[in-house]
C-alpha positions in Angstrom: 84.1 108.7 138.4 86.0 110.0 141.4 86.5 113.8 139.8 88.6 114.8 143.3 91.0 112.2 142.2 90.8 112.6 138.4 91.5 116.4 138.6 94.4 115.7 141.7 96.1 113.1 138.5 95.3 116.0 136.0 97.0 118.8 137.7 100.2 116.1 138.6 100.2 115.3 134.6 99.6 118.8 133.2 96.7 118.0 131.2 93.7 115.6 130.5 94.0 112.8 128.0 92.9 109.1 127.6 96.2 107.9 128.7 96.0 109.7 132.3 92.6 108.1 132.3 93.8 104.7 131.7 96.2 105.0 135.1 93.8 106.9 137.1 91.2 104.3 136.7 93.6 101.3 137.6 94.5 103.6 140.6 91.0 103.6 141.3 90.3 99.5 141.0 93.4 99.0 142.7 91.8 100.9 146.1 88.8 99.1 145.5 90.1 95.9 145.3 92.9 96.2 147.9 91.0 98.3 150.4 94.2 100.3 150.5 95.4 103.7 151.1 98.1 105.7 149.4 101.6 104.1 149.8 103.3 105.9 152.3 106.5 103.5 151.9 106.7 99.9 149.6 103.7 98.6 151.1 101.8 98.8 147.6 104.2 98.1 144.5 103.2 98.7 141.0 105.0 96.7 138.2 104.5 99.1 134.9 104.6 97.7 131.5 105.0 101.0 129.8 106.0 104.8 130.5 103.0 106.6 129.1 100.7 108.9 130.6 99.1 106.5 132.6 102.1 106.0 134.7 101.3 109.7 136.4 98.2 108.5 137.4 99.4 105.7 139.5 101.9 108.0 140.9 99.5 110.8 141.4 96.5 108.5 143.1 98.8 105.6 144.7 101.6 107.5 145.7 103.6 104.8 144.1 107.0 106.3 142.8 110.5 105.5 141.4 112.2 107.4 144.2 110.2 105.2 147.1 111.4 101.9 145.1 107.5 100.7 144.9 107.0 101.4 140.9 109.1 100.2 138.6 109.2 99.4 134.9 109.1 96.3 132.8 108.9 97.8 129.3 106.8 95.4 127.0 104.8 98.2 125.8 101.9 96.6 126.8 99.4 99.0 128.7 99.4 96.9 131.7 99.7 97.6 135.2 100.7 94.7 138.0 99.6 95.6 141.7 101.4 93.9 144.7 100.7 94.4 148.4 103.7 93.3 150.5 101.4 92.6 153.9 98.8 90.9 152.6 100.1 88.8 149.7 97.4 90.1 146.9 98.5 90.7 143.6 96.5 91.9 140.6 97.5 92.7 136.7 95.1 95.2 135.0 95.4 95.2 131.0 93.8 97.8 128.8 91.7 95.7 126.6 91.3 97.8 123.4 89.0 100.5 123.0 85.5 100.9 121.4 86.6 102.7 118.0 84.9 105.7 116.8 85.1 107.8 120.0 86.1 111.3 120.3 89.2 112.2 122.5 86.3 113.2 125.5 84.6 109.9 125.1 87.6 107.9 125.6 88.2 109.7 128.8 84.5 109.3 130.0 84.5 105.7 128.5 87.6 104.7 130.5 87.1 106.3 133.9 82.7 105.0 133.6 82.5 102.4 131.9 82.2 98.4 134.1 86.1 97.7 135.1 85.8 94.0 133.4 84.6 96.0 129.9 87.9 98.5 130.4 90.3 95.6 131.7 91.2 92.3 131.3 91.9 91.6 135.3 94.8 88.4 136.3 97.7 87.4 138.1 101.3 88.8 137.3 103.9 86.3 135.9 106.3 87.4 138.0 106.8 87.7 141.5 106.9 90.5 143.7 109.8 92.0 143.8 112.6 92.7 146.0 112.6 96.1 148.1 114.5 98.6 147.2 118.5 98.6 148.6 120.6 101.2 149.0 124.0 101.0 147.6 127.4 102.7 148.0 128.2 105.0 145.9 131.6 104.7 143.4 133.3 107.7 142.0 134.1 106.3 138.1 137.9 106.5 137.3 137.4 108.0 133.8 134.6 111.1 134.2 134.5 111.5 138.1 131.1 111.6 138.5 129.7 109.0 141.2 127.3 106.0 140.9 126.1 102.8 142.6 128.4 100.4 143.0 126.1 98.0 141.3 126.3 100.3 138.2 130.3 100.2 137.8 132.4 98.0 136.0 135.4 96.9 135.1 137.4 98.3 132.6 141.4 98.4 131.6 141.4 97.5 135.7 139.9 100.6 136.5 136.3 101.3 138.2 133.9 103.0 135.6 130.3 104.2 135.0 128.3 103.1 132.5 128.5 106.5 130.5 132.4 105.6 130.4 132.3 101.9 130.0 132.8 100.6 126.3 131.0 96.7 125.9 132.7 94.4 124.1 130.5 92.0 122.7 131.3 89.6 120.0 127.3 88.8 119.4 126.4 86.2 121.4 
């Protein structure tokens, strides 16, 4: 266990739990396995299939963050993590194969960040591709509240230009 980069993740999250671990340690096979550094821009993406603690541990280790455009979320609940690298083409999905029962909230931590990464992780490909970069969009002041948004976030509505707080779906179930 890398404990410089454990207790960097622990003092980003707050606290130390078996979730963090879970991230921290996917972090951790991701530099491994990609030889790569922190992300200073979108050279490293991270495709998260949940927003649990593990998600702070990327963030913390990676650098990889909502606001950069190069971790976003896919929310099947699952506790898997897919890894792209824009330069070289590599791609990897890490999912948390299910833990040895019986174990104190201590020895899941230990357990995660120690034990073999093929006994912690089922390793593949993603099923999706990489995707794009992040844009930047205008913003649109909505007609109805006056508060301003992307203009990929407005619609339509009675002909005038509203946010999605403001815009009432009609939907007739299919």
């Amino acid at each position: 266990m890398n404990k410089e980069l454990w207790d960097k993740a622990v003092a980003f999250h707050g606290h130390q739990c078996p979730g963090l671990a879970i991230g921290v340690r996917a972090a951790i096979i991701v530099l491994e396995k990609f030889a790569a550094d922190r992300a200073e821009d979108e050279e490293l993406v991270c495709v998260t299939e949940n927003d649990a603690c593990g998600v702070d541990g990327i963030q913390a280790i990676l650098s990889c963050t909502m606001g950069k455009g190069n971790l976003l979320l896919r929310p099947t609940g699952k506790q898997a993590f897919s890894f792209f690298e824009r330069k070289s083409g590599r791609t990897l999905r890490l999912y948390l194969k299910p833990l040895p029962e019986e174990m104190t909230r201590e020895e899941k931590i230990r357990y995660i960040l120690e034990a073999p990464a093929e006994e912690v992780f089922t390793f593949g490909k993603p099923s999706f591709q990489l995707p794009e970069r992040a844009r930047l969009f205008r913003t649109v002041i909505c007609e109805q509240c006056g508060e301003g948004a992307p203009e990929h976030k407005i619609r339509l509505q009675d002909g005038k230009k509203v946010c999605l707080d403001c815009f009432k779906d009609y939907s007739r179930g299919w």
